[in-house]
N, C-alpha and C positions, 0 to 999 in steps of 0.2 A: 515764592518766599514772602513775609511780612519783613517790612520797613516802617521805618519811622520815620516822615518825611520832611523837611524843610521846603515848603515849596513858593515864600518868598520871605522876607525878613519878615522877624517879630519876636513875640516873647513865643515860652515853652508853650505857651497853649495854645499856639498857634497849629503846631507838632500834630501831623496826624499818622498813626497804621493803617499802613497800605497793603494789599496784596501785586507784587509783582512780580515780571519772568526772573525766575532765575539768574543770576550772573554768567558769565563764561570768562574763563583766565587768556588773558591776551600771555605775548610773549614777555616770560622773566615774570608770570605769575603764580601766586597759584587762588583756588579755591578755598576758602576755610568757612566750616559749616561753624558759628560761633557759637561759644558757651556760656561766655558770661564777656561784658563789659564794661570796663569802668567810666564814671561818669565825672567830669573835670572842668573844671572853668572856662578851658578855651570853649566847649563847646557850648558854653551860653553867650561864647562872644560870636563865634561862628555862626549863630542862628541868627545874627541879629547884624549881621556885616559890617562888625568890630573885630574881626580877628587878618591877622598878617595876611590868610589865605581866603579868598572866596571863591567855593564850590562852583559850579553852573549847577541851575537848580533842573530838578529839584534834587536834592540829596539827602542822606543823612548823616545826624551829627553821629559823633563818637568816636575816637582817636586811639582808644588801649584796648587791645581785643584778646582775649583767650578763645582756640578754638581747637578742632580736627582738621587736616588735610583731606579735602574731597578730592581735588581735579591739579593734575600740573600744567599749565600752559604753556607752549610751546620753546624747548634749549633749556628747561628746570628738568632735575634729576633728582631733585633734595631740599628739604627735607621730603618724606616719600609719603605717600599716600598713608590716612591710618597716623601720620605723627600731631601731636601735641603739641602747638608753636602758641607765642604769644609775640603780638608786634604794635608798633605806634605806627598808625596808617594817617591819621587826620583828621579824616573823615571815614565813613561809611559804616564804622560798628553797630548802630543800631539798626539791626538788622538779624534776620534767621543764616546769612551766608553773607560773605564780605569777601570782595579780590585783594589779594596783598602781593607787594612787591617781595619776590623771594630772598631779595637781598636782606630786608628786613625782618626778615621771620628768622624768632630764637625760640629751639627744641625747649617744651619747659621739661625739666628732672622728674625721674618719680619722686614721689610725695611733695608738690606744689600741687593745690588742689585750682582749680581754674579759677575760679572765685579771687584768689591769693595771684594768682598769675596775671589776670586781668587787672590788677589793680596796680599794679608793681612798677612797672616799664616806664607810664610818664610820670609820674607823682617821683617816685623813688629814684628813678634814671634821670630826674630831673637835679635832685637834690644830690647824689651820690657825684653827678659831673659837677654841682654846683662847688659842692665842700671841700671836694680832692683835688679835681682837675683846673678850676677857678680858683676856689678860695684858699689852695693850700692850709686847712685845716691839721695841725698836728695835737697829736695829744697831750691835756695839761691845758690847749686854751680854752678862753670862755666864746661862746657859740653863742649870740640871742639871734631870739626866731620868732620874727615878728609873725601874726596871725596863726600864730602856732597851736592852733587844735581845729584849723582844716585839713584837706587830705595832704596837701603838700606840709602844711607845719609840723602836723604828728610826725609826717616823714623824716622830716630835718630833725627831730629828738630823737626821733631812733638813729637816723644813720651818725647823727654827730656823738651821739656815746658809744655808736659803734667802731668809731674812729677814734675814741680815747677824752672826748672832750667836756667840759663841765658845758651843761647847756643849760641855759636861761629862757623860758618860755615867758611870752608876752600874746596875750589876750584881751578882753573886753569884759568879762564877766566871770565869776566863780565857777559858774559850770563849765566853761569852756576847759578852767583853769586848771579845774580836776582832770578833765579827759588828758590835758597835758601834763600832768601830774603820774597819773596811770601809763602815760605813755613813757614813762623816766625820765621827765625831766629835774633835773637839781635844785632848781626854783624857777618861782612865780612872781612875773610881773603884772599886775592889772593897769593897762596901758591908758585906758578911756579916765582915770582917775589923775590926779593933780600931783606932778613931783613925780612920776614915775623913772625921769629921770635921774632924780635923786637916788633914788630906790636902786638903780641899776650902780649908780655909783661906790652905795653901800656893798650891797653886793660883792663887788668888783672890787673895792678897798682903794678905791679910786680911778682906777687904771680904764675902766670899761670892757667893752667885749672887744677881743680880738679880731672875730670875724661876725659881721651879722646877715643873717639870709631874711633877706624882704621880700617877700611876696606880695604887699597890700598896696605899698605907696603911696599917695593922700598926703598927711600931716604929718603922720608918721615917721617919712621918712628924715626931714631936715633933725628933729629932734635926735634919733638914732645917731645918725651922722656926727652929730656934736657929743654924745657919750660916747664915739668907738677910740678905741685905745693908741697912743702910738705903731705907728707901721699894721695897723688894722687893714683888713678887707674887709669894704662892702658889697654885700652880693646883689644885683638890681635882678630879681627874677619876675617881677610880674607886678600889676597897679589891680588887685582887686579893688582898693576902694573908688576906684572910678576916677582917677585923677594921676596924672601923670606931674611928677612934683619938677621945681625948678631949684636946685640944690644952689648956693654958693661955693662959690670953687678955694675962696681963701678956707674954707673949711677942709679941703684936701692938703691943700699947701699945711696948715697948720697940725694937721695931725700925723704931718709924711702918710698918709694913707693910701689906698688905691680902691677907688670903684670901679667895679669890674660887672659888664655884662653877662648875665646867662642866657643863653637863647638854645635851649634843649634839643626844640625842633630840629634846628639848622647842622645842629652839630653830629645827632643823628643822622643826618641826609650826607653830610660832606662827611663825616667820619665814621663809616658806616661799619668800618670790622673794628674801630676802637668803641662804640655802640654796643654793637652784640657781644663783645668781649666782657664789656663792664655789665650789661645785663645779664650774663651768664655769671657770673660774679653774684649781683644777688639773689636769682635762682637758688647758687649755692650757698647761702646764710638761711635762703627760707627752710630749704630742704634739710640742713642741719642743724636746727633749731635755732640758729642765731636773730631770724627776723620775723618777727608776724606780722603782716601789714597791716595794719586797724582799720574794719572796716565795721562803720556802724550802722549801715541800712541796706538791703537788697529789694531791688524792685524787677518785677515782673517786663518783658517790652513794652506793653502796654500802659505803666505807667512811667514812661522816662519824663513826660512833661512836667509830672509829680515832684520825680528825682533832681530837674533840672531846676526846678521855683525854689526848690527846698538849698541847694546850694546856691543859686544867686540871692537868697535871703538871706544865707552866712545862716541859717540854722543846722547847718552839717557838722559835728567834729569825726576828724577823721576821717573814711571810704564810703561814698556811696557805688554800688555796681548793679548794673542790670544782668540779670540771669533767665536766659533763656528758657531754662525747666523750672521757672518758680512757680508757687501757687498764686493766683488769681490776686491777691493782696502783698500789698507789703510787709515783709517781715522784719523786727528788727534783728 
């Protein structure tokens, strides 16, 4: 099979395809010939041995995988050979075939095309335990969503109006602003510009946002914090801007509010049937029309190093995913 390999830290162009033996499913595995993969922050963190887990090298990145059942490994019965699962493994998606723990593997439905199912699991699985399960998001409140036209932002405007909620997108420039705009959100913040705090106030008629999902952390976050509303939740899901901030705490005392961690991965692993429960959940919004994932670039395996420069530049809105039967170029 072709891999894409890590074979000691660096940036994406470090990344090479390899041809190697084929896998074999230990026990509690199975086989999955992969079809498309989505591509995700952690694993520009991964490449570079910034992320919570380090691989033994060499390996490959990629962590959301759609694919086919080839091989069960030894006490798996199910799903069966011939089925369509999509799962969050970590590592090893880029690649022609990847081993997955059977516990993690979710049947996708007919009519989720792989593409859509590969993208879905951490981005969307991420956001859907963020809003529900964390942030008790109910409908009627205000939602902002900082860095909201990557793939996790766009996610958070869709799932949080798919939960009832007025959502407030916050970005950096007008194009971003638009993709979150397309994506439904209710308004626009341009966050890099002066008084946006203001801006969120008006909005909000003073009160601020109810719950805010941050993905970026930086600068970002103390300002948020001092706009969210009485009895507000702040959701800490991730530091893409490269800085992990130091909040004051009489800013929680003062607004009765609760910061609360999201750590997707973990909750995954420790909560493994309430996991594939909820991802069978949005299976069932894709498959009934209620969810499209947005996804704005597909790239060939051959170019994930492409895929990967292009997201740690933040020039991605929306989904990037690698697909195994693409043409030789990237399409958008």
């Amino acid at each position: 099979m072709k891999a894409v390999l890590c074979r000691e830290y660096g940036p994406p162009s470090a990344l090479r395809v390899e041809d190697l033996t084929d896998p074999v499913p230990g026990p509690g595995q199975l086989l999955v010939r992969v079809e498309a993969c989505g591509v995700n922050f952690p694993d520009t963190l991964i490449i570079q041995g910034k992320y919570q887990q380090k691989p033994s090298m060499p390996f490959a990145p990629g962590g959301e995988i759609c694919g086919i059942v080839q091989a069960l490994g030894q006490g798996v019965s199910e799903p069966a050979i011939g089925t369509r699962i999509a799962a969050v493994i970590t590592y090893g998606g880029f690649a022609e075939l990847a081993v997955v723990e059977a516990v993690k593997a979710v049947p996708v439905p007919a009519g989720v095309e792989p593409e859509a199912a590969a993208t879905l699991c951490l981005a969307y699985g991420t956001v859907l335990h963020a809003l529900e399960d964390r942030g008790a998001l109910r409908p009627e409140e205000v939602l902002l969503v900082l860095g909201a036209s990557g793939g996790v932002g766009i996610a958070a405007i869709q799932i949080g109006k798919l939960l009832g909620a007025r959502v407030i997108a916050a970005a950096s420039s007008d194009e971003k602003l638009q993709a979150c705009r397309a994506a439904g959100a209710d308004a626009l913040i341009d966050y890099s510009a002066e008084g946006w705090r203001e801006q969120l106030r008006g909005l909000t008629d003073g009160r601020g946002a109810d719950v805010v999902f941050d993905p970026v952390g930086g600068g970002y976050t103390e300002p948020a914090l001092r706009s969210i509303a009485w009895r507000g939740r702040y959701l800490v899901v991730g530091f893409a801007a490269g800085e992990i901030p130091r909040i004051p705490l009489n800013l929680v005392l003062l607004k009765n509010c609760a910061v609360t961690g999201v750590f997707y991965g973990d909750f995954a692993r420790r909560e493994a049937d309430n996991n594939r429960a909820m991802l069978a959940r949005l299976f069932e919004w894709v498959a009934e029309g209620k969810l499209q994932p947005v996804i704005s670039q597909r790239f060939p395996l051959e170019c994930a190093s492409e895929a990967l420069e292009m997201l740690a530049g933040r020039r991605a809105t929306g989904k990037l995913v690698l697909v195994n039967h693409a043409a030789a170029s990237p399409r958008p």
